[in-house]
C-alpha positions as CSV (number, residue, x, y, z in Angstrom):
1,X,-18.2,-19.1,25.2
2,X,-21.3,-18.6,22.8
3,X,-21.7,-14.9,24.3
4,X,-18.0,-14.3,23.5
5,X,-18.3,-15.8,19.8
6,X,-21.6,-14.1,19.3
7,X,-20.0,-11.0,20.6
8,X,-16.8,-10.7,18.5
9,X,-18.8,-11.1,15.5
10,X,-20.8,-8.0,16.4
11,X,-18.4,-6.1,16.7
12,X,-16.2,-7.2,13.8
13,X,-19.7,-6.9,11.5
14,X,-20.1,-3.6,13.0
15,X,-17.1,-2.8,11.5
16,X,-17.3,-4.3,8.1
17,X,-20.7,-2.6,7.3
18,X,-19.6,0.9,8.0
19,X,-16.3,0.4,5.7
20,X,-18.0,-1.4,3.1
21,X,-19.5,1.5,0.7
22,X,-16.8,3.4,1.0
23,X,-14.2,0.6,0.0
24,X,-15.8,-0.3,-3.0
25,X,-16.5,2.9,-4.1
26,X,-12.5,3.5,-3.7
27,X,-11.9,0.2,-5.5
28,X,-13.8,1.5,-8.5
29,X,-11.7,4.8,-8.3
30,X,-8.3,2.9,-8.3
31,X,-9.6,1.0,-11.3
32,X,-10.5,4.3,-13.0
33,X,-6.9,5.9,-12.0
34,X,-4.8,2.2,-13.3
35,X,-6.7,2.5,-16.9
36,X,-6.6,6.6,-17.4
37,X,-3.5,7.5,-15.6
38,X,-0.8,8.0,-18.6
39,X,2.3,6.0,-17.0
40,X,4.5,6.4,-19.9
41,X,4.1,10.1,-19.6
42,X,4.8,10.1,-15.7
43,X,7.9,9.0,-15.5
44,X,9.5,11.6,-17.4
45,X,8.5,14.7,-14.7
46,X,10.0,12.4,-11.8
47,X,13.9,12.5,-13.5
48,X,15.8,15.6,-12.2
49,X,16.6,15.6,-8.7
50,X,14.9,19.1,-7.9
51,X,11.7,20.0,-5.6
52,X,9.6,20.0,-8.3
53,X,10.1,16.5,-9.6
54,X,9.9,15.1,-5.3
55,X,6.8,17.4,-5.8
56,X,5.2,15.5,-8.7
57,X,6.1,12.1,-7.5
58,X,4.7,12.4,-3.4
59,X,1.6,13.9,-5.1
60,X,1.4,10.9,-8.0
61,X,1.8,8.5,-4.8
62,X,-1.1,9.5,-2.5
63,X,-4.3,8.6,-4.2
64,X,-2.3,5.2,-5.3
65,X,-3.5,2.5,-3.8
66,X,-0.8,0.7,-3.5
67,X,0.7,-1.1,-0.2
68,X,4.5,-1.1,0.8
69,X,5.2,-4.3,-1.1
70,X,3.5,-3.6,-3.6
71,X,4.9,-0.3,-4.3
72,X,8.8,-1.8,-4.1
73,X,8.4,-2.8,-8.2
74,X,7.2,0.3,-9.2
75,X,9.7,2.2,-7.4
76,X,12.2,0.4,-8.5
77,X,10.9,0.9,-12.2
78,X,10.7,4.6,-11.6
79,X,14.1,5.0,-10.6
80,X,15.0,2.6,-13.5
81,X,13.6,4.3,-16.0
82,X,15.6,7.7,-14.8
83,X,13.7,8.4,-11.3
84,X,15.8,10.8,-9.2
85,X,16.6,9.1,-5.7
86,X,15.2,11.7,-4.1
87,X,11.8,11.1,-6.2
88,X,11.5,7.1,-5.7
89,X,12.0,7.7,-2.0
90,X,9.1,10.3,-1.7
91,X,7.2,7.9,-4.4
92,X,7.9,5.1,-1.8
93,X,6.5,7.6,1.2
94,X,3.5,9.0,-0.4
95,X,2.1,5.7,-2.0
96,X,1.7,3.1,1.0
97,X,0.6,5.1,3.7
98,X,-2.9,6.4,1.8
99,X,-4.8,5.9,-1.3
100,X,-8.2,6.4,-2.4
101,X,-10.0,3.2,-1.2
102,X,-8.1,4.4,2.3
103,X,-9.3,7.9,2.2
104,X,-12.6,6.8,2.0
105,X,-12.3,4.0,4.7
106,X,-10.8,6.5,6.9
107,X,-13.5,9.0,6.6
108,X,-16.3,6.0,7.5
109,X,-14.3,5.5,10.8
110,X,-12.2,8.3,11.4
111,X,-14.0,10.6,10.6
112,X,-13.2,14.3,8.7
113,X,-9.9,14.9,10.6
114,X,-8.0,11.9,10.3
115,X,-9.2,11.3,6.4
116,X,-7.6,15.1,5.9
117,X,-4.5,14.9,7.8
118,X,-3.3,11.5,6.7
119,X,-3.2,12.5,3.0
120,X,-1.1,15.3,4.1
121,X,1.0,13.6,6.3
122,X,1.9,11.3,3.2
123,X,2.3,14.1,1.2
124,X,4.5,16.3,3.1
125,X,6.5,13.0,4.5
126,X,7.4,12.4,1.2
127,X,8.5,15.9,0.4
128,X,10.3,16.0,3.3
129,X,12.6,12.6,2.5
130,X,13.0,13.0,-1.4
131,X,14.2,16.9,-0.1
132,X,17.1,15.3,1.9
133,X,18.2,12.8,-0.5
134,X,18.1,15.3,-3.3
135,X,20.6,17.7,-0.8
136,X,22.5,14.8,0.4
137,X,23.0,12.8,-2.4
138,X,26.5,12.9,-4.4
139,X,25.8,10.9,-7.5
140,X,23.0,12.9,-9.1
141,X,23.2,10.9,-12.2
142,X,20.0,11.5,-14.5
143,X,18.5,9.3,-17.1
144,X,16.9,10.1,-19.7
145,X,12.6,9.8,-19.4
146,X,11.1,6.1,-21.1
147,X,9.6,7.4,-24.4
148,X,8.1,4.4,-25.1
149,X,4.4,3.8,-25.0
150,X,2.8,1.9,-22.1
151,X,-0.6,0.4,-22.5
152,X,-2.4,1.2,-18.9
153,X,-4.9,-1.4,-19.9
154,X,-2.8,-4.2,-21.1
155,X,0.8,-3.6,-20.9
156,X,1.6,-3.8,-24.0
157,X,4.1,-1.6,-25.7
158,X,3.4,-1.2,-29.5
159,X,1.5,1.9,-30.0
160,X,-2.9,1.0,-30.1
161,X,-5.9,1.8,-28.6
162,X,-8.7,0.5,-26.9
163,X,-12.3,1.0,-27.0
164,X,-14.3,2.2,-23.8
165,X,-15.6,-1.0,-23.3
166,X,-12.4,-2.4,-23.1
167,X,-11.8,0.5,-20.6
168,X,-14.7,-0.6,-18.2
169,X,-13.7,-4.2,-18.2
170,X,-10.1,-3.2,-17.3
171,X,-11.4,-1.2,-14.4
172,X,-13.4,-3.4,-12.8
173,X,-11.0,-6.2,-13.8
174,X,-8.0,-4.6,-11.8
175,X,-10.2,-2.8,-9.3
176,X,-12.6,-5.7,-7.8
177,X,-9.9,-8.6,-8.6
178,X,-6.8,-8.0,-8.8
179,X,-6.4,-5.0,-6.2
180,X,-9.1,-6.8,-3.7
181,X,-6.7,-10.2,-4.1
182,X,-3.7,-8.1,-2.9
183,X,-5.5,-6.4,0.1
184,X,-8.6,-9.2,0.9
185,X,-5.9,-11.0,3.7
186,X,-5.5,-7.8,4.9
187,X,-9.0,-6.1,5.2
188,X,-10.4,-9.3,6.9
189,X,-7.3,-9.3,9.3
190,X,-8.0,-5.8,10.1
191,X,-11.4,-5.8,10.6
192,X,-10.9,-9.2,12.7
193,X,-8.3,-8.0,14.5
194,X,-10.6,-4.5,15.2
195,X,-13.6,-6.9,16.3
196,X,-11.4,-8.6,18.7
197,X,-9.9,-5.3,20.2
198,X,-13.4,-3.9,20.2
199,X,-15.0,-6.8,22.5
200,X,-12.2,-7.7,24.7
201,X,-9.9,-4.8,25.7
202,X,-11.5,-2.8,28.5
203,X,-11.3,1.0,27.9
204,X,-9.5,1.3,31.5
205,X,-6.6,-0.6,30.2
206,X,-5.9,1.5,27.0
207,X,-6.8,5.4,28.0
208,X,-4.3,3.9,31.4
209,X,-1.3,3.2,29.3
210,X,-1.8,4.2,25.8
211,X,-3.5,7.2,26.8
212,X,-0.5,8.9,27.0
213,X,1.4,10.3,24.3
214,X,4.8,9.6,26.0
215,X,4.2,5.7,26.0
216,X,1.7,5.2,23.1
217,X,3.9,6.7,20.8
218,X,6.8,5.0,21.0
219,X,5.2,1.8,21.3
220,X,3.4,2.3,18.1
221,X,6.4,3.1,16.1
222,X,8.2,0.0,17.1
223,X,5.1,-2.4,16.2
224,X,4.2,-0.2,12.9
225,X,7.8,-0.1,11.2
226,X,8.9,-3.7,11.0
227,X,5.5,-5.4,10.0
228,X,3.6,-5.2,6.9
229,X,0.2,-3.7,7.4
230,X,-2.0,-1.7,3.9
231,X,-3.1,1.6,4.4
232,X,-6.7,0.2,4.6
233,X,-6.6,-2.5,7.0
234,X,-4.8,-0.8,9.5
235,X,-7.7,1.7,10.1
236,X,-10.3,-0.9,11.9
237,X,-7.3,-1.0,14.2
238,X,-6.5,2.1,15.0
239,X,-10.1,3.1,15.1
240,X,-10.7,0.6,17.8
241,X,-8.0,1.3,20.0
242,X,-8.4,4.9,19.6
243,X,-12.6,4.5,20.6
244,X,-10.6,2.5,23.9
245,X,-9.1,5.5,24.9
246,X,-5.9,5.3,23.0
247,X,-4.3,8.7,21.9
248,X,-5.5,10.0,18.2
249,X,-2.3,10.9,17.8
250,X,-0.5,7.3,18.1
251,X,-3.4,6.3,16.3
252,X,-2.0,8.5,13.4
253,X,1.5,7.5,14.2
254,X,0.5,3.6,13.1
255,X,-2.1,5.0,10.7
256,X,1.4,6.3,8.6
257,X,4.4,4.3,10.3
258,X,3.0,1.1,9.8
259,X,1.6,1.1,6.0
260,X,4.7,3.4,5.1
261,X,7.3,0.5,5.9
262,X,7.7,-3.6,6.7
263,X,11.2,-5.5,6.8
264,X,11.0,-6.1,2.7
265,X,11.3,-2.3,1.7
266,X,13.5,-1.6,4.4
267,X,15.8,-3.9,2.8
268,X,14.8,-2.6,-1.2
269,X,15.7,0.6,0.2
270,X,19.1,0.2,1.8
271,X,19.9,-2.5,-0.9
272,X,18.8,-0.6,-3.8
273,X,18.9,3.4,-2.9
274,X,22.1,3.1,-0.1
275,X,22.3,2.9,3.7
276,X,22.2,6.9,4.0
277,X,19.2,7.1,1.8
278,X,17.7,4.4,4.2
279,X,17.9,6.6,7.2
280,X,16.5,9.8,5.6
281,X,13.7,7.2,4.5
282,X,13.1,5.9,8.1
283,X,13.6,9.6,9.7
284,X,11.2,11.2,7.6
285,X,8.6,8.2,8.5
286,X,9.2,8.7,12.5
287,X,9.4,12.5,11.9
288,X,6.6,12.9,10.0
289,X,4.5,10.7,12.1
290,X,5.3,12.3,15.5
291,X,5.0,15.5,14.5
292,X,1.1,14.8,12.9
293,X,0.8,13.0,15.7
294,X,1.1,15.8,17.9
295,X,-1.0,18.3,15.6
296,X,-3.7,15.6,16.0
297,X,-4.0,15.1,19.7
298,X,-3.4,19.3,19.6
299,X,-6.8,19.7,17.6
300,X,-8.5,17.1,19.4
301,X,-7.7,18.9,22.9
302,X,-9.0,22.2,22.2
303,X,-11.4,20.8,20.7
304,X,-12.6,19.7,24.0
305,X,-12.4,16.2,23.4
306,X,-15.1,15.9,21.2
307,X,-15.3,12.3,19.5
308,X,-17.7,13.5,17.2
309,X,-14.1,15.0,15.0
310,X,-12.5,11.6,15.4
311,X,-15.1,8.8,14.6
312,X,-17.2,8.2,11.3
313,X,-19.8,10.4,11.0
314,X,-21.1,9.3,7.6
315,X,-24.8,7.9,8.6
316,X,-26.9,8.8,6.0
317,X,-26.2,5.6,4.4
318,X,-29.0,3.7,4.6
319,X,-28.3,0.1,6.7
320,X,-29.6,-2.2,3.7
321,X,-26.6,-0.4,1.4
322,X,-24.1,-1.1,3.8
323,X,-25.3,-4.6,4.3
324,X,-25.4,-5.3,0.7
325,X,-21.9,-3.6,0.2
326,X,-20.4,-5.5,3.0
327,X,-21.8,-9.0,1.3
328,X,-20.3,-8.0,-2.1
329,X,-17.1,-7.1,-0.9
330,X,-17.1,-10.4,1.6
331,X,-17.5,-12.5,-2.0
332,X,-15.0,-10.7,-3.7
333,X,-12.5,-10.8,-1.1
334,X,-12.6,-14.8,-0.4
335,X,-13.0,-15.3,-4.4
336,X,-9.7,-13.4,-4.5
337,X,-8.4,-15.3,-1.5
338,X,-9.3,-18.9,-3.0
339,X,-8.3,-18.3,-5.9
340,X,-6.3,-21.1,-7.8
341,X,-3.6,-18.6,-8.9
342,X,-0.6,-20.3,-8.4
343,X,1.2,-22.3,-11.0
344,X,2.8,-25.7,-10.9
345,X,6.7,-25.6,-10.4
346,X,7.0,-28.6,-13.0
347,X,10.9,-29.1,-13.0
348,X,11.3,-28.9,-16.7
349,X,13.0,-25.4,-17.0
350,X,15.1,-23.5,-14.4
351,X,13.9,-22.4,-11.4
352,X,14.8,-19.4,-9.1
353,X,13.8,-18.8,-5.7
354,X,12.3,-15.5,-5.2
355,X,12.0,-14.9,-1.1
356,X,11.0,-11.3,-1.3
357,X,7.8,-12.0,-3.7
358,X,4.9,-11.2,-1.4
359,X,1.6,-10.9,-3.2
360,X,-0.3,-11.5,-6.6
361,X,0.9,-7.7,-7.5
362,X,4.8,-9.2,-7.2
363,X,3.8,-12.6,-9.3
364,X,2.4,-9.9,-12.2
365,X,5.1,-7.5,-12.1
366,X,7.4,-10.6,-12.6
367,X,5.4,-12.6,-14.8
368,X,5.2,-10.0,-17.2
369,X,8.8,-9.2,-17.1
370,X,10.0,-12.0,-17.9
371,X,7.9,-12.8,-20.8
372,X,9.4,-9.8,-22.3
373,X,12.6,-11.5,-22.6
374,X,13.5,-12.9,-26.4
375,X,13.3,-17.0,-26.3
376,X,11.0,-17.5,-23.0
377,X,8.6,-19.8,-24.1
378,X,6.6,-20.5,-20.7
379,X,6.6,-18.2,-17.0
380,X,5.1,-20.6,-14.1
381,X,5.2,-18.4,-10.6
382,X,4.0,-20.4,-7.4
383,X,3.5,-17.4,-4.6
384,X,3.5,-20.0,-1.8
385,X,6.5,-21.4,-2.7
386,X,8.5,-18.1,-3.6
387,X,9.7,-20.1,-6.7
388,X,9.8,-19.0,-10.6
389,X,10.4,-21.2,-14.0
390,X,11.4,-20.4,-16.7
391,X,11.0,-22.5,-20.0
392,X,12.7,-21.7,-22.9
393,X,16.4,-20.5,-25.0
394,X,17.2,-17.7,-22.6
395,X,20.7,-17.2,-20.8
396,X,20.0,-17.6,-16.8
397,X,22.3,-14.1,-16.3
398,X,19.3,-12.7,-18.2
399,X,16.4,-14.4,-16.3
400,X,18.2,-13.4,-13.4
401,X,18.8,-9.4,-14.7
402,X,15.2,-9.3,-15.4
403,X,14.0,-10.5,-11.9
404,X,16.6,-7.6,-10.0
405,X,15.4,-4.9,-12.1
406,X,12.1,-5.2,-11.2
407,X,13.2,-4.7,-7.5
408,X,13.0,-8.1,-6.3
409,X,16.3,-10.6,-5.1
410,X,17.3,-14.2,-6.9
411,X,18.5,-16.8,-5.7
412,X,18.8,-19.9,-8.3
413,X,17.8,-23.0,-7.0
C-alpha cells in the first residue's frame, strides 16, 4: 500500500513540476491581457453578422483564459450588448478550449505540435460555427456597439484613469487570485487524475483499445462533451493517456471537445441562441475535433512515431525553478480553494436560487450586476448554496432581469 501511495505521488509531482513555470508565467499574461485589453472598444467589431466580425471574435477568444462556464456571462454580454449570433457562438468556441496559461501548459507536456494545433483548432472551430449561424440564421437583428466606458481594472463606468501601479496590482490581483480560484479545483484534479493514470493503467491496456482511432475517438467525444473540464487541467490527462499508448489524435479530440462544452452551456446555448444554433455549436465541436484529430495522428505517422513531437520537450529549465514554481502555485491554489468567499444567506432581503452559478467568476459577474441596480443596498452570494440576496428598494422583476441578462437562470425562492 505504501509503494502504491509513494508511487502515485511521483508521478502526480512529476507532473506538477513540469507545468508549473509555464502556468504561472500564463497566469501573469492573462492578468496583463484582463487590465490592457480595451473591452468597451471590443464589442463594437463583434456586431454585424459577417466573416469579419466571427473573424475578430474566434481570434479575441483564443488567448482568453477563460473556461466554458466561465465564458457563458461574457457571451451572453457580448451578444447583449449587440454581438451577432454568429459571433457569440465562435466567441463561445474559441475561448474555452485554449488560452494562454493552456498554451503554455501544453507546450511543457505536449510538446510543439499539440501547443500549435490546438490554438488553431479553436480558432478555425470557431470560424467554422459563427459561419453557419451567420448563413443560417433568419433574424439578423443588429444592435448598436456599447459606447460607454469600461474600466478593465475596476469596472467601473464613469470615464478615469489609473496609475501603473494600480495596473500591476490589478494583474497580479486577477491573475494569481481570482483566475487561480476558478481553475485551482481543476488543475489539482487534473494533475491527480494524470498521476493516477500514470501509475496504474498498464500501457497494454490503452495502445489495445484506445489505440485505435475508430474506438478512442468516439469514446472521447462522449466523456469530453457533457462534463466540465478547463482547457488547462485537461492536459495532464490527455498527456497521460496518450504516453499509455492512447491515440494523439483522441487525445486532441478531448484536449477541444471536453473544454469547449459541459451540460451548463449546452443549455445557455439552446436556451439563449435557439435549438438550431445549438446543433451548429455542437457540430462544429465534433467536426472540428475529428478532423484535427485525424491531421494529428497523420503528422505523428509519418513522422515515424516519434514521441519526441508529442511530449514536452522544454528541459532547460532548471529542476530548483520548477520546484519552486510548483510550491508557489500549490499555495496559491489551496489559498484560492480555502478561501472564506462565500457570504451568509441572512434571510433579511429576498433571495433567488441560482442553480447554474458554477464558480467565483459567476458570483462576480453577478455580484457586480446587481449592485448596479438603483436602491440595492447589500449583494450576499453563497456559491455552495447557489442562492443570492438582495437587500434593498428594488422591484424583484428587476433583480430577476438583471440575473438573466447576465446569462444565468432564476428561480425565486
Amino acid at each position: 500500500m505504501i509503494e502504491i501511495v509513494r508511487g502515485l505521488v511521483v508521478e502526480t509531482w512529476g507532473l506538477l513540476i513540469e507545468m508549473a513555470p509555464y502556468l504561472l508565467f500564463g497566469f501573469f499574461i492573462a492578468g496583463i491581457l484582463h487590465v490592457f485589453m480595451p473591452r468597451d472598444k471590443i464589442y463594437k467589431h463583434f456586431s454585424k453578422a459577417s466573416l469579419s466580425s466571427v473573424i475578430k471574435a474566434s481570434l479575441f477568444g483564443v488567448p482568453l483564459p477563460l473556461c466554458s462556464c466561465g465564458v457563458i456571462p461574457v457571451a451572453a454580454h457580448l451578444n447583449k450588448e449587440g454581438a451577432s449570433k454568429g459571433s457569440t457562438i465562435s466567441f463561445l468556441i474559441s475561448t474555452p478550449t485554449t488560452g494562454v496559461d493552456s498554451i503554455l501548459a501544453t507546450y511543457s507536456l505536449l510538446g510543439p505540435l499539440f501547443a500549435i494545433i490546438k490554438p488553431v483548432a479553436s480558432f478555425l472551430g470557431g470560424i467554422l460555427a459563427g459561419i453557419l449561424v451567420n448563413v443560417t440564421d433568419k433574424e439578423k437583428t443588429v444592435s448598436s456597439p456599447p459606447k460607454t466606458f469600461i474600466c478593465s481594472t475596476c469596472n467601473i463606468t464613469a470615464l478615469h484613469s489609473h496609475n501603473l501601479g494600480e495596473k500591476i496590482k490589478s494583474i497580479f490581483r486577477y491573475g494569481f487570485l481570482e483566475l487561480i480560484k476558478d481553475t485551482g479545483k481543476w488543475l489539482i484534479i487534473g494533475v491527480v487524475v494524470g498521476g493516477v493514470i500514470g501509475y496504474l493503467v498498464s500501457p497494454d491496456i490503452i495502445s489495445k483499445y484506445l489505440g485505435k482511432p475508430q474506438i478512442a475517438y468516439p469514446i472521447m467525444l462522449l466523456v469530453g462533451i457533457p462534463i466540465y473540464v478547463c482547457a488547462t487541467g485537461s492536459i495532464p490527462i490527455a498527456a497521460s493517456l496518450i504516453l499509455k499508448g492512447m491515440s494523439p489524435g483522441a487525445g486532441l479530440i478531448f484536449l477541444f471537445a471536453g473544454p469547449a462544452t459541459n451540460t451548463a452551456t449546452i443549455s445557455f446555448v439552446g436556451g439563449k441562441l435557439g435549438k438550431k444554433v445549438l446543433f451548429i455549436y455542437l457540430f462544429s465541436i465534433v467536426f472540428i475535433s475529428v478532423i484535427f484529430g485525424f491531421l494529428i495522428d497523420y503528422i505523428w505517422r509519418i513522422s515515424g512515431n516519434n514521441m519526441a513531437i508529442i511530449s514536452g520537450n522544454m528541459k532547460m529549465l532548471p529542476y530548483w525553478l520548477k520546484v519552486i514554481s510548483a510550491g508557489i502555485l500549490t499555495v496559491l491554489i489551496f489559498k484560492g480553494l480555502f478561501a472564506k468567499t462565500d457570504k451568509e444567506i441572512k434571510g433579511i432581503g429576498r433571495i433567488f436560487k441560482v442553480p447554474d452559478m458554477t464558480c467565483q467568476h459567476c458570483v462576480k459577474i453577478l455580484e457586480e450586476a446587481l449592485k448596479k441596480l438603483d436602491g440595492v443596498k447589500e449583494v450576499r452570494v453563497s456559491l455552495k448554496k447557489k442562492q443570492i440576496e438582495v437587500e434593498g428598494e428594488v422591484a424583484e422583476s428587476a433583480i430577476e432581469s438583471s440575473i438573466k441578462k447576465t446569462g444565468y437562470s432564476v428561480d425565486k425562492n
